[in-house]
C-alpha positions as CSV (number, residue, x, y, z in Angstrom):
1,X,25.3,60.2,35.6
2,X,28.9,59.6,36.1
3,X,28.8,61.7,39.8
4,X,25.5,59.1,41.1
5,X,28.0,56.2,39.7
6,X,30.8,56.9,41.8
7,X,28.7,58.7,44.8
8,X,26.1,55.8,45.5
9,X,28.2,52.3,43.7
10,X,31.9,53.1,43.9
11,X,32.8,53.5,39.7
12,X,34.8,55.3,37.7
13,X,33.3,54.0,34.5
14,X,30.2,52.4,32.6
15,X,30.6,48.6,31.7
16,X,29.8,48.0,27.8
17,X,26.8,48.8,26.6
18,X,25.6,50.4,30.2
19,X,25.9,54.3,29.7
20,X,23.4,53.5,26.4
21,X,20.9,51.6,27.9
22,X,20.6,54.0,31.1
23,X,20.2,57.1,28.6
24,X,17.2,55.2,26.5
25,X,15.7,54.2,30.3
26,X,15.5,57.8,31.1
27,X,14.2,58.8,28.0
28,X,10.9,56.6,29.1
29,X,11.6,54.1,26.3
30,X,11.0,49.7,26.1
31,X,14.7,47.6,26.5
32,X,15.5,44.4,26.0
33,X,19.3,44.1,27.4
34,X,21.0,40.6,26.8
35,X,24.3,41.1,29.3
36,X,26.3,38.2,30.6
37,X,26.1,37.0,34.5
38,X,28.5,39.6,35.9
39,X,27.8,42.2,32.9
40,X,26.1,44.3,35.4
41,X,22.8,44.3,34.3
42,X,21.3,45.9,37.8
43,X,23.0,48.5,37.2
44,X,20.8,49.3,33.8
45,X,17.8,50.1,36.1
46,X,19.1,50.8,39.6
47,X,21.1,53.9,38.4
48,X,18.7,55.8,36.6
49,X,15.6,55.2,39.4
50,X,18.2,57.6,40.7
51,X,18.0,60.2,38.3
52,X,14.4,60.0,37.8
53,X,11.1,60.4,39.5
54,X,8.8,57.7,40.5
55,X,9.2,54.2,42.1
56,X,11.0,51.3,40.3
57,X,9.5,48.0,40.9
58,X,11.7,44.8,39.9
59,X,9.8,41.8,39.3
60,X,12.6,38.9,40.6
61,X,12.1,35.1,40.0
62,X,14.1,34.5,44.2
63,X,13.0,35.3,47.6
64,X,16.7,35.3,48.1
65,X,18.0,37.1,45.5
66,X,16.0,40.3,46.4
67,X,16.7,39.9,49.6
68,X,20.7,40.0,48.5
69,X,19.7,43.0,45.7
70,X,18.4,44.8,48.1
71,X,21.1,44.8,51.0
72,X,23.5,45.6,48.6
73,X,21.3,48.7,47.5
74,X,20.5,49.2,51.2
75,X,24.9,49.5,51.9
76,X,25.1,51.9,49.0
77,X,23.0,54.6,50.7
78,X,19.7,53.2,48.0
79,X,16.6,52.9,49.9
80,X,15.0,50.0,48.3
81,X,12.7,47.2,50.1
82,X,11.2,44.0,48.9
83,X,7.7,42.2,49.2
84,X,7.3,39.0,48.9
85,X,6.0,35.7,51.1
86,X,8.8,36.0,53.8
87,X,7.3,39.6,55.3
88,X,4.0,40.3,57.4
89,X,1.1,41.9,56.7
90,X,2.1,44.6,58.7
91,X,5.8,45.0,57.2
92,X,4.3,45.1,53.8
93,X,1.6,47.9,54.9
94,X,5.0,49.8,56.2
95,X,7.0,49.6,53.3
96,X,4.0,50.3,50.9
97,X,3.6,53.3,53.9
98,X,7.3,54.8,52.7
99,X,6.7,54.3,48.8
100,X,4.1,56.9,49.3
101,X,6.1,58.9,51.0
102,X,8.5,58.4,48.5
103,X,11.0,57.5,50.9
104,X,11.7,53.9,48.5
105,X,12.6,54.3,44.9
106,X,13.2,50.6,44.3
107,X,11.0,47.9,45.0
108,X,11.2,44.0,44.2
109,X,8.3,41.7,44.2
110,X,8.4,37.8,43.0
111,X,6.3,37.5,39.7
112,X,2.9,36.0,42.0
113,X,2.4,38.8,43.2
114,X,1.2,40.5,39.7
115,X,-1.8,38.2,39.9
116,X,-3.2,38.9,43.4
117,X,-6.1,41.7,42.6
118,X,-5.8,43.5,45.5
119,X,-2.1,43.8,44.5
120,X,-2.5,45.1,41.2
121,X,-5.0,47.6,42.6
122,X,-2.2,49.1,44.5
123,X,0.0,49.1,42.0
124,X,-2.2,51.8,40.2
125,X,-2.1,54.3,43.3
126,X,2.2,54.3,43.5
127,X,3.8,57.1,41.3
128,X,5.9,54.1,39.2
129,X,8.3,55.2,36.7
130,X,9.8,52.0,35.9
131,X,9.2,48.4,35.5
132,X,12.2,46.6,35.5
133,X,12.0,42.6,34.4
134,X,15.1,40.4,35.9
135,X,15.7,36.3,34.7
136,X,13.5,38.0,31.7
137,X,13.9,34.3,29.8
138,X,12.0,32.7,32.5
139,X,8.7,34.4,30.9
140,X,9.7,31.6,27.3
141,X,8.5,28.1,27.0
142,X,12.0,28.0,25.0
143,X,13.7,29.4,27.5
144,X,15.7,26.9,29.8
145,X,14.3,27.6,33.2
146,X,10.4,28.4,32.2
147,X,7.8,29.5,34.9
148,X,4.5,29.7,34.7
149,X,4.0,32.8,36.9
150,X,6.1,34.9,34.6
151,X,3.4,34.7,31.9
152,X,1.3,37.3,34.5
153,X,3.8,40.0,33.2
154,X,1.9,39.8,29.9
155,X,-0.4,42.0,31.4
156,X,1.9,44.9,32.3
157,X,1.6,46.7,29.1
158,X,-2.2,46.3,29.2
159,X,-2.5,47.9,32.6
160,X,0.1,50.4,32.8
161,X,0.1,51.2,29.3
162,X,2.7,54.4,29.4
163,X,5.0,53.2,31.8
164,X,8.3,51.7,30.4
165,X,9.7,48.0,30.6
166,X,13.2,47.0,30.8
167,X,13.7,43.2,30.2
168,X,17.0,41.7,31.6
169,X,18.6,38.1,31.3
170,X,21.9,36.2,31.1
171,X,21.4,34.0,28.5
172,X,18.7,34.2,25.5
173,X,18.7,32.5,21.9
174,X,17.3,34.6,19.1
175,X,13.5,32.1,19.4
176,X,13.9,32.9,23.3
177,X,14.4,36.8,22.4
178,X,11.8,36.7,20.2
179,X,9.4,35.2,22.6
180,X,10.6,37.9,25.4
181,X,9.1,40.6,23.2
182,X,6.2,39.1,21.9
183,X,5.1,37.6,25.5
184,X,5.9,41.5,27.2
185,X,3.8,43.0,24.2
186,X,6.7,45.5,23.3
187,X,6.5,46.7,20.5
188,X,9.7,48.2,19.5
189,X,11.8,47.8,22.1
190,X,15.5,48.7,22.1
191,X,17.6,45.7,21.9
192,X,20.9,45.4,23.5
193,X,23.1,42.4,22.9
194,X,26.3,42.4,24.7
195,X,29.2,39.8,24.5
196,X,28.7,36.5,25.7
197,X,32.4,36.3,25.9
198,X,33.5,36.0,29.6
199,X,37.2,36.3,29.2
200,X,38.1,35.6,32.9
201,X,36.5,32.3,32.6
202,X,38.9,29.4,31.5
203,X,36.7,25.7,30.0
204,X,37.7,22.2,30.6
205,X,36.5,18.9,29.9
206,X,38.0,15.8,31.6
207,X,37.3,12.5,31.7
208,X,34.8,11.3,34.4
209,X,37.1,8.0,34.9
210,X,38.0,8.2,38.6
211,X,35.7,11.7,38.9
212,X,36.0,11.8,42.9
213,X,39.6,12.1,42.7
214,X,39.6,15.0,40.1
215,X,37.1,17.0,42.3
216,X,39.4,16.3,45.4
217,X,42.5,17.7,43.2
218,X,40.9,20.8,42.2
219,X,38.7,21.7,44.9
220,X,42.4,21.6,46.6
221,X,43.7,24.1,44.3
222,X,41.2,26.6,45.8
223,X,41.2,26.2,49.8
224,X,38.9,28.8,51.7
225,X,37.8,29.5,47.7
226,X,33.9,29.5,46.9
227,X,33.0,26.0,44.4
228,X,30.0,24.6,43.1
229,X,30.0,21.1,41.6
230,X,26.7,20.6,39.7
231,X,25.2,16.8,39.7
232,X,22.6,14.9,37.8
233,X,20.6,13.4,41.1
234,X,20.2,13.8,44.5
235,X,22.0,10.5,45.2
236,X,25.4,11.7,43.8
237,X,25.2,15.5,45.5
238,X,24.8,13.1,48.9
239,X,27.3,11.3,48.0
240,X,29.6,13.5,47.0
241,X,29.2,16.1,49.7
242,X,29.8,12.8,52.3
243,X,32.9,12.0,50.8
244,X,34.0,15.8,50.8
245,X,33.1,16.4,54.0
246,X,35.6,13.0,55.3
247,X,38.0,14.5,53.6
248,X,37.5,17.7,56.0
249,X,35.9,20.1,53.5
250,X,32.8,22.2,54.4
251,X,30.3,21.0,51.8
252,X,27.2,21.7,52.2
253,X,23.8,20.1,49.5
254,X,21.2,21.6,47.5
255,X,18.3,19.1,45.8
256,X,14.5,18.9,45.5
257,X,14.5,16.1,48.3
258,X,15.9,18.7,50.8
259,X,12.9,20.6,52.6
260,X,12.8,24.1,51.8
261,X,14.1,25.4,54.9
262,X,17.3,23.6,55.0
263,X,17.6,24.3,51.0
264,X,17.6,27.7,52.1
265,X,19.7,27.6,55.3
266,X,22.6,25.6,53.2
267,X,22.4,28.6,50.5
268,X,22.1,30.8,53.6
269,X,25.2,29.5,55.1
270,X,27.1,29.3,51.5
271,X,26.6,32.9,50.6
272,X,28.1,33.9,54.4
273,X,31.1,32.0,53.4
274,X,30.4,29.6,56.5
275,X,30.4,26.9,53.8
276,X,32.9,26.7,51.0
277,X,31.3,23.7,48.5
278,X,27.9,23.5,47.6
279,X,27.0,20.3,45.8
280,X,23.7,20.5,44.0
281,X,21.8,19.8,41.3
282,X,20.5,22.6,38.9
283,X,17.8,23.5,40.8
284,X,20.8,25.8,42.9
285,X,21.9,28.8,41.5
286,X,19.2,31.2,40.2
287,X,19.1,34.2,41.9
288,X,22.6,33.1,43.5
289,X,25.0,36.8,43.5
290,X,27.9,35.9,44.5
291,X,30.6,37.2,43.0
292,X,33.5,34.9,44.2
293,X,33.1,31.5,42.8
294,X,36.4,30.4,42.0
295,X,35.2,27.1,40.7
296,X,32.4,25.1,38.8
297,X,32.6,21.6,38.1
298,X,30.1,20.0,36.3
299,X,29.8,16.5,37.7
300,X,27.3,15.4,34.7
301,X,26.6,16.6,31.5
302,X,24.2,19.4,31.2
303,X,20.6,18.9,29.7
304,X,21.7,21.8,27.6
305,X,24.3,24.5,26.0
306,X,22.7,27.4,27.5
307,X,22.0,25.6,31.0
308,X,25.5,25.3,31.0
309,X,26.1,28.3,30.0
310,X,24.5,29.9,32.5
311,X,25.6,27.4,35.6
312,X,29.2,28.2,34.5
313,X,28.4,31.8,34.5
314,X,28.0,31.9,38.2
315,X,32.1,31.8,38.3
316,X,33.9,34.8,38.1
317,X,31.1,37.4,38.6
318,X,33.8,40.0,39.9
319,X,35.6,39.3,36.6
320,X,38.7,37.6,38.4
321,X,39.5,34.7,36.9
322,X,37.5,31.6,36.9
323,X,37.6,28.0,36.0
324,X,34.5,25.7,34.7
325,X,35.1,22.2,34.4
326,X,33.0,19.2,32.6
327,X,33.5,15.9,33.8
328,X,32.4,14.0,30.4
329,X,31.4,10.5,29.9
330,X,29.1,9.2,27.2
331,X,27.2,7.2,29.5
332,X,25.8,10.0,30.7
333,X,23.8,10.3,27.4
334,X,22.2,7.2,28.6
335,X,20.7,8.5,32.1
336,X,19.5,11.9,29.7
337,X,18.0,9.7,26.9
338,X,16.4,7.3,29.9
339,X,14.3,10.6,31.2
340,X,14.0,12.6,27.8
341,X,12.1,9.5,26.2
342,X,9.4,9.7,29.1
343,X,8.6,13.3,28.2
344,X,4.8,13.2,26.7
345,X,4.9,16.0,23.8
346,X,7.0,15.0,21.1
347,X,7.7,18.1,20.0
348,X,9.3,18.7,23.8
349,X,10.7,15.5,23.4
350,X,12.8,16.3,19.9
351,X,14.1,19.7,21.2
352,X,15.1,17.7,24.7
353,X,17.0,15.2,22.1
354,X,18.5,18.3,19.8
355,X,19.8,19.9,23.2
356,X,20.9,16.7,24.4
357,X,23.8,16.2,21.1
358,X,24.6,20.0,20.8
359,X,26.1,19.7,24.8
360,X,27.7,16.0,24.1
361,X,29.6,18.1,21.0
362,X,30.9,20.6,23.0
363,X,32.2,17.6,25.1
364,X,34.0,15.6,22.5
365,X,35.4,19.1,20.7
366,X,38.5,19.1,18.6
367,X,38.3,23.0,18.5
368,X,38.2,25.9,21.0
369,X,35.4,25.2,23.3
370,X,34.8,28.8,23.8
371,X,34.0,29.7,19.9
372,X,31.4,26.8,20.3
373,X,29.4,28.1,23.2
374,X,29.7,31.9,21.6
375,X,28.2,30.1,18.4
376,X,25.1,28.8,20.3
377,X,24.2,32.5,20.9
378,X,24.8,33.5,17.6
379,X,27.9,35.6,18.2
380,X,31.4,34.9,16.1
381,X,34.2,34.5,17.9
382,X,37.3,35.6,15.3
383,X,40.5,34.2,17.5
384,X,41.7,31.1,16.1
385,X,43.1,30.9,20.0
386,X,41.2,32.2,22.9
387,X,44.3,31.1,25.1
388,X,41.9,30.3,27.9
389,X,40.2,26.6,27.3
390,X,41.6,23.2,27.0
391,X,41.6,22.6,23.7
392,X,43.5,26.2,23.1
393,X,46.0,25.5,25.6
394,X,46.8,22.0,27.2
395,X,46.4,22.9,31.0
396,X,46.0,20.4,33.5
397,X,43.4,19.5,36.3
398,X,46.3,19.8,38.8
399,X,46.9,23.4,37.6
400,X,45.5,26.5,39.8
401,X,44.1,29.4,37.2
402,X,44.3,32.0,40.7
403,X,48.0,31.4,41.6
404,X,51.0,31.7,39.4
405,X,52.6,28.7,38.4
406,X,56.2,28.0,36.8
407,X,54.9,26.1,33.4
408,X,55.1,26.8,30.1
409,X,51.4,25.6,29.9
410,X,49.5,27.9,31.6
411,X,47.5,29.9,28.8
412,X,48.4,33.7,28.5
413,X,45.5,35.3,29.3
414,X,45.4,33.4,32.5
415,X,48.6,34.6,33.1
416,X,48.5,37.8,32.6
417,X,45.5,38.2,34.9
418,X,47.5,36.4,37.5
419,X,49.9,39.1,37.1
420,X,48.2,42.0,37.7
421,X,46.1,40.5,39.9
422,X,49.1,39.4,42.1
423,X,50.3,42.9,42.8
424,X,48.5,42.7,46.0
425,X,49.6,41.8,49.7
426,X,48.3,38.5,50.1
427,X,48.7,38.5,53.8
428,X,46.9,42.1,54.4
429,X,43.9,40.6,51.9
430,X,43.2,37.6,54.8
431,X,43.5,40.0,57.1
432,X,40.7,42.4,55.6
433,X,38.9,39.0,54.3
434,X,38.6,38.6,58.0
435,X,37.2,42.5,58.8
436,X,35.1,41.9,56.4
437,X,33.6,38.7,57.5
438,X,33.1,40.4,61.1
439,X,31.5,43.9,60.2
440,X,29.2,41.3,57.6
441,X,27.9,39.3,60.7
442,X,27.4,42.6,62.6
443,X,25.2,43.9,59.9
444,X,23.8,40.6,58.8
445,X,24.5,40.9,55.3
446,X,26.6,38.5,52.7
447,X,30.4,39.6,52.8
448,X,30.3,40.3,49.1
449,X,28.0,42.8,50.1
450,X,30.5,44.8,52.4
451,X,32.9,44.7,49.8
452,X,33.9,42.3,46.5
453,X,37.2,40.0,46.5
454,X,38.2,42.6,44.0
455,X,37.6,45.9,46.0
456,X,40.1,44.2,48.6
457,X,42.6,43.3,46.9
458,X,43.0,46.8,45.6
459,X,42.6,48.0,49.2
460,X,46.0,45.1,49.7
461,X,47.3,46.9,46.7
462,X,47.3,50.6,47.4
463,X,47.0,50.2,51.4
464,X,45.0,53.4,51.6
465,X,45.3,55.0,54.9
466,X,42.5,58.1,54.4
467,X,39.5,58.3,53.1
468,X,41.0,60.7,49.2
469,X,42.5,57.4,48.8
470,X,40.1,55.1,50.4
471,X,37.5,56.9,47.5
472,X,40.0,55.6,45.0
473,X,39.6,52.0,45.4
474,X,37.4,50.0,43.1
475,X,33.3,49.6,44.5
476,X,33.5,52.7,47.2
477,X,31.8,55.4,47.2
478,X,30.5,57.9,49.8
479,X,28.4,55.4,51.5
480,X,31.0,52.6,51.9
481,X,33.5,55.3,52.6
482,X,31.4,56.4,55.7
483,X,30.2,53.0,56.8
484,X,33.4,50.9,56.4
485,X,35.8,52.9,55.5
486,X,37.7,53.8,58.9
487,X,37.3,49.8,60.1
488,X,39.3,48.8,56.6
489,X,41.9,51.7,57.2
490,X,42.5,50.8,60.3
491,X,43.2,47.2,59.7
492,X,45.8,48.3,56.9
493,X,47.4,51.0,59.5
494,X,47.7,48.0,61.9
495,X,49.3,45.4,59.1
496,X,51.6,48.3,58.2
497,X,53.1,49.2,61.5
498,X,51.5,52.7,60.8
């Protein structure tokens, strides 16, 4: 287990709760694994199709997050494929060609799929050992970002009776958990429940008064940094990215009014790094991998806790630290109230109105806003001081969390991750930041896909200069070793005067 870890994704060591949930997946059982956005949840089903025999099919809610899934499996030596809308008839027949051959051990598919007939047919001629559930909450009316086609999946366990199920999402209350189960049909799944405690990210709220200006002065904090900044309408994410863009930032939009294809080039163009800002509403985000995101300001309050929860949770993936800000104004609860009280069920209506005060009391909180959101998911936090939110620390919107600064105010835990994460050579990680961008357009993958913000800076850290010590560094294994590991070297030899 630990040799395929380091051979085919680069680790040392299992994350919490990861070693546990593997072992039950090869023992053929039912999961259901709760695990926060950067837990490393793929993991929990990518490693042990590995191990095992038989074909591993991921049902994914995102055209573009297989796509990303499976170039990152693709760079780790992992042949894996997707079908979905984007492919030919004949692609598909090519791919379904090397399953058979059992040339591809993990396939994705987009939750449709399950109801075309011919589909499910062919489903029943592949040798699959696995079905692996991703965005599991998705299949829950209670859940916060419901689908319809994810109610197909209740068929799984009717129609492939002995094959196991692993469920996977970022965020689930107990009545969405619940639901997972009952809607799946397992019946007695293993449940894992890691922390919803994401230590590297740091909470804010700041008064919306003037918001424009308190973007500009944070956004600045982070230049050539990854940001999202999350709006109620389409009208303020134009807005917004117009002024951003005067102000010569590369900001790019993502709204329903956008057509599909320039929804998807923007996210496109994001991912590669070509743009920096993405201003959206909520529809942006699902299915979004990127580890980077330095910042996430929330231009307007969220509909609710766990929305939030889960938009926040696309900073800091790579566990470097992080900021979320919430620009609060009670007006807000106005424009909320204005659309909740046109919802027809009243029962929808009531838990739209519930949601609606639970978020506007994490905005006006006397007490540490991280112990509130770990409360909504049912998990006690038992640090008077988490020494990384607003109300714990005083810190200031003109204060960088990534880059030490001389105050008294910057909260320890911040600090200390500044610290060892500023051991590095800054100027040798632009220098491989651009390698990396190059050998990333070569292969036409995302960057993050070569290699993570954190495997570079350890390669500025140790400057590795052959390939014992180029295995040492954090995300490569024999794969990245062979593909990139001679381009990296050779940039550090260069920097070094070697």
């Amino acid at each position: 287990m630990y040799d395929t870890l380091k051979k085919y994704f680069g680790y040392d060591e299992f994350r919490p709760l990861q070693k546990d949930i593997i072992q039950r997946v090869l023992e053929k059982e039912d999961c259901l694994v709760l695990m926060p956005t950067g837990g490393g949840k793929s993991l929990c089903f990518q490693l042990p199709t590995l191990l095992q025999e038989g074909l591993t099919v991921v049902i994914s809610p995102l055209i573009s997050l297989m796509k990303d899934q499976v170039d990152a499996l693709t760079q780790n030596g992992i042949n894996a494929a997707f079908i979905n809308s984007s492919l030919t008839r004949d692609e598909i027949d090519a791919i379904i060609t090397d399953i058979r051959s059992g040339t591809i051990k993990i396939v994705y598919i987009a939750p449709e799929r399950l109801s075309v007939p011919n589909f499910q047919e062919l489903l029943h001629t592949l040798p699959i050992g696995l079905f692996a559930i991703d965005e599991a909450h998705c299949i829950s009316e209670w859940g916060h970002d419901f689908r319809p086609d994810y109610r197909n999946l209740n068929q799984l366990r009717t129609n492939f009776p002995n094959i196991p199920i692993i469920a996977l999402t970022a965020t689930a209350t107990e009545q969405v958990r619940a639901d997972i189960v009952k809607q799946l049909n397992l019946p007695k799944p293993h449940i894992f429940t890691s922390s919803f405690n994401r230590e590297n990210l740091s909470y804010e709220v700041l008064p919306k008064k003037e918001s424009f200006n308190t973007i500009l002065s944070l956004i600045e904090l982070y230049p050539k940094e990854s940001v999202i900044i999350y709006c109620f309408s389409r009208k303020d994410t134009e807005s917004i990215a117009s002024k951003l863009k005067a102000y010569g930032h590369n900001a790019g939009t993502y709204h329903a009014g956008l057509t599909a294809d320039v929804r998807r080039d923007n996210q496109d163009r994001f991912i590669r790094d070509d743009i920096h800002i993405m201003v959206a509403t909520i529809a942006f985000g699902m299915g979004i991998d990127k580890p980077d995101v330095r910042l996430v300001i929330h231009h307007s309050l969220p509909k609710s806790i766990e929305g939030y929860y889960q938009e926040t949770g696309r900073a800091g993936r790579d566990g470097l630290p992080a900021r979320c800000v919430l620009l609060f104004s009670t007006a807000d609860k106005f424009k909320q109230e204005y659309f909740i009280g046109m919802l027809p069920d009243g029962e929808e209506k009531q838990q739209a109105q519930d949601n609606l005060e639970i978020t506007l009391r994490y905005g006006t909180l006397y007490d540490c806003r991280r112990k509130y959101l770990l409360k909504y998911f049912n998990e006690d936090y038992d640090k008077d001081n988490c020494e990384n939110c607003d109300r714990c620390v005083a810190f200031t919107a003109l204060q960088p969390v990534t880059s030490v600064v001389k105050t008294t105010r910057v909260p320890k835990k911040v600090t200390a991750a500044i610290a060892q994460d500023g051991e590095y050579d800054t100027d040798l990680f632009e220098v491989l930041r651009q390698v990396r961008t190059r050998e990333s357009k070569r292969l036409k993958v995302a960057p993050y896909i070569v290699f993570g913000d954190k495997s570079l800076r350890d390669i500025a850290k140790h400057k590795p200069q052959n390939d014992d010590a180029f295995l040492n560094i954090n995300g490569v294994g024999d794969k990245k070793l062979k593909k990139f590991g001679e381009v990296f070297m050779e940039a550090v030899r260069e920097h070094e005067g070697v």
